[in-house]
N, C-alpha and C positions, 0 to 999 in steps of 0.2 A: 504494500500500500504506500503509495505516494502522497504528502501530502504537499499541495499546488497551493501559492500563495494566494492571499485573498484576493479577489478582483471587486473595485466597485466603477461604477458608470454614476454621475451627477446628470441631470436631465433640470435644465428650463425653459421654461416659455414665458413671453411678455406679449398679451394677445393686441395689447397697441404696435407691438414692435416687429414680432417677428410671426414668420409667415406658418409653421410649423417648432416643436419642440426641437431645441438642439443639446450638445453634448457640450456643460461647461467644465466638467473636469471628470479624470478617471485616473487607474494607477492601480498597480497591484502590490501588495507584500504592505514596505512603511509608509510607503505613498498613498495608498487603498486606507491604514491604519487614519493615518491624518485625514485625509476626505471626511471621513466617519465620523472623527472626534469633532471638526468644523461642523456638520451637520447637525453631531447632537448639542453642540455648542450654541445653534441656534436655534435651538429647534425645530430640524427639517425632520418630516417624516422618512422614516426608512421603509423600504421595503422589498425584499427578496426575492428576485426571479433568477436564478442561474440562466438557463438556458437566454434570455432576454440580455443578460450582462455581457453576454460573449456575443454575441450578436450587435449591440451596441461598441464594444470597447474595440471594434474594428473603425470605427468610424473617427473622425478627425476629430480635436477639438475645435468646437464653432460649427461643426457640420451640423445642419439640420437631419432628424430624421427622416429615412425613406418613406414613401405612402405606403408602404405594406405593412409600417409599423405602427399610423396610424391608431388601429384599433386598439388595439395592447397599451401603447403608451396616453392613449385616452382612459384607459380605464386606473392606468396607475394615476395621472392627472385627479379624476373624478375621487380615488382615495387622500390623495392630496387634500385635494379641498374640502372635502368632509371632515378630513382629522383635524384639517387645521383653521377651516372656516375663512379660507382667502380663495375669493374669485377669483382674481387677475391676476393671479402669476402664484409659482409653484415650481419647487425641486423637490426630485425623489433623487434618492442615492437608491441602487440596486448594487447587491451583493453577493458572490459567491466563496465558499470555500472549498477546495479539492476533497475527494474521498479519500 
């Protein structure tokens, strides 16, 4: 068993600003570790999709996401703003660890 360092992906959207969700930060192992602690530093909702993380952490920083991903990243959006009660703008941090 290997274990594979942490990965996380940051996702925002500003629905004045940008056109779809993009990738404003990501990183794996101490980099991943710090993402995290920012996020719970501010209280940004987390929430874990592996499969979704690897799929995002191909993507450039500032790259908008693709429309296939669309749906999926709407629905982490939608927990977003329930947990935290903001309309217009929203980060999730997604996180994986290896088995």
């Amino acid at each position: 068993m290997i274990d594979r360092p942490k990965k996380v992906v940051a996702l925002g959207y500003q629905a004045d600003r940008d056109a779809a969700p993009r990738v404003i930060a990501k990183g794996a192992g101490e980099m991943a570790e710090r993402i995290l602690q920012l996020a719970r530093e501010h209280q940004i909702p987390l929430k874990e999709d592996p499969p979704l993380v690897e799929i995002l952490s191909a993507l450039d920083l500032h790259q908008e996401i693709p429309p296939e991903l669309y749906q999926v990243v709407a629905e982490i959006l939608a927990y977003v703003y329930r947990t935290t009660g903001r309309g217009n703008a929203g980060t999730t941090a997604n996180q994986q660890r290896g088995d």
